[in-house]
Structures are given as C-alpha cells and as structure tokens.
C-alpha positions as CSV (number, residue, x, y, z in Angstrom):
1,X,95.7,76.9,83.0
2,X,97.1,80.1,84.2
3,X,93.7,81.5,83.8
4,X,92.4,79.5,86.5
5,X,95.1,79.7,89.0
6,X,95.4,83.2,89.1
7,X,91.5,83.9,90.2
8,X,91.9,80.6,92.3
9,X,94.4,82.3,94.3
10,X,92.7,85.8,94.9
11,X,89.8,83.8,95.9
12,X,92.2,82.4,98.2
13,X,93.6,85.4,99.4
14,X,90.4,87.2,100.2
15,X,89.1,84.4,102.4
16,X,92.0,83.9,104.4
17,X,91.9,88.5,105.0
18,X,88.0,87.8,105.8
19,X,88.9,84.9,107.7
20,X,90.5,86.8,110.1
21,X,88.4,89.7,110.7
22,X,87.0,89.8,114.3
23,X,83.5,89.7,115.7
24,X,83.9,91.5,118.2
25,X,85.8,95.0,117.2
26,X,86.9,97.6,120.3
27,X,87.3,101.3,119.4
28,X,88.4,103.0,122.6
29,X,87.8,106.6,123.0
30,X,87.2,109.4,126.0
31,X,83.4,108.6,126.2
32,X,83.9,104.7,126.7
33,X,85.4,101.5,124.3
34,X,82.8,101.6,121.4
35,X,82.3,97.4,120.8
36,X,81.2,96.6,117.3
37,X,79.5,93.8,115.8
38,X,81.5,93.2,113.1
39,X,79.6,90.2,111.2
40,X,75.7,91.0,112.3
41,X,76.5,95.1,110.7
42,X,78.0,93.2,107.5
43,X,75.0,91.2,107.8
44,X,72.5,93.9,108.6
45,X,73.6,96.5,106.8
46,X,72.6,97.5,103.6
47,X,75.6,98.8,102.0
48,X,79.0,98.1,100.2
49,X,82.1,97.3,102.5
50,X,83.7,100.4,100.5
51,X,81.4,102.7,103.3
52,X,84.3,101.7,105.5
53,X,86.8,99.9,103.6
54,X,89.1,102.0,101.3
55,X,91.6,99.8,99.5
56,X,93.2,96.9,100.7
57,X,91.0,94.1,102.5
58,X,91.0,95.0,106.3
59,X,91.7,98.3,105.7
60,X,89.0,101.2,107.7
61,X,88.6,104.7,106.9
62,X,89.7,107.1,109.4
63,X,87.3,106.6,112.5
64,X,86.6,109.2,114.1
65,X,83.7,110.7,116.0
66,X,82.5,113.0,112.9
67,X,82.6,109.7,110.9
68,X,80.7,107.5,112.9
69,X,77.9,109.6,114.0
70,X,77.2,110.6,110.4
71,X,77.8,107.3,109.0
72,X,76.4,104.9,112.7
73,X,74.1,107.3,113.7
74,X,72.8,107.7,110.1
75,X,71.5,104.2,110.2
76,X,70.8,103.6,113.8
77,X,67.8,106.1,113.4
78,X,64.0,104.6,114.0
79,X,62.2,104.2,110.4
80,X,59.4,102.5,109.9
81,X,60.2,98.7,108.3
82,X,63.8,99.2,108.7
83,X,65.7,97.4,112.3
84,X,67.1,100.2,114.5
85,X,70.2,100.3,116.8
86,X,71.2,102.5,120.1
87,X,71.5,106.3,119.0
88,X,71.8,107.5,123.2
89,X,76.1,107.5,123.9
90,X,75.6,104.8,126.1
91,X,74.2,102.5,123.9
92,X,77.4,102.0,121.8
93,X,79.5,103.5,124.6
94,X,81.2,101.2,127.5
95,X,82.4,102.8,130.2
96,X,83.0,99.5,132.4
C-alpha cells in the first residue's frame, strides 16, 4: 500500500506547483516589462523545463539579459519549418 501512496502524493504535489504557475509572466527591466507566455512556450517549445527550471518545481534560473538573448533569442530566430517569435527589443519589450 505504501507503494502507492507515496507516488500518489508526488503526483499530487507536482500538479498543485503546476497548477499555480501563471500564464501571463512579467520580467521588468530598463528596456520595458518583458511579458511571457508561459503555457504557449511550454507548449511550443521543444525542450526540457530543466532549460529554465533548476531544482525545485517553480524554481527559474537566474534571468538576466545574457541568459535570455542566448537562450530567447536562440529560438526566436527565422528557420525554415520551425514557428518564429519577435527578435527586435520591442517585440518582447513593453514600454507602456
């Protein structure tokens, strides 16, 4: 019995963190509040959650601007057969 229970409750534990995790995600920096998609990237993107998730659930790596133009920018480039996002600072970048 205890073999169930104990995976039953991680499960558990892990929808309620996702639960909470926000569609809509502000970074605000000098440049304009960077707004962030959460679910359509997790949806979009083809990669692990470990790209910006380090340990617990919820956590994010340091974000900084080095980080997300290598890692945002990275992906937001035009190639063919692959959906592309705003690379220009505006595009990501709200200033009102």
């Amino acid at each position: 019995m205890k073999w169930i229970v104990v995976p039953a409750v991680i499960a558990g534990v892990a929808g309620v963190a996702f639960a909470g995790i926000n569609e809509r995600m502000e970074f605000p920096n000098k440049k304009g509040t960077v707004v962030f998609a959460h679910k359509k990237h997790e949806k979009l993107a083809d990669m692990d959650c470990s790209v910006c998730h380090e340990g617990e659930v919820g956590a994010i790596r340091t974000f900084g601007k080095a980080y997300a133009h290598r890692i945002c920018i990275g992906c937001h480039q035009p190639e063919a057969g692959k959906m592309e996002g705003p690379v220009a600072c505006e595009g990501c970048h709200q200033t009102s």
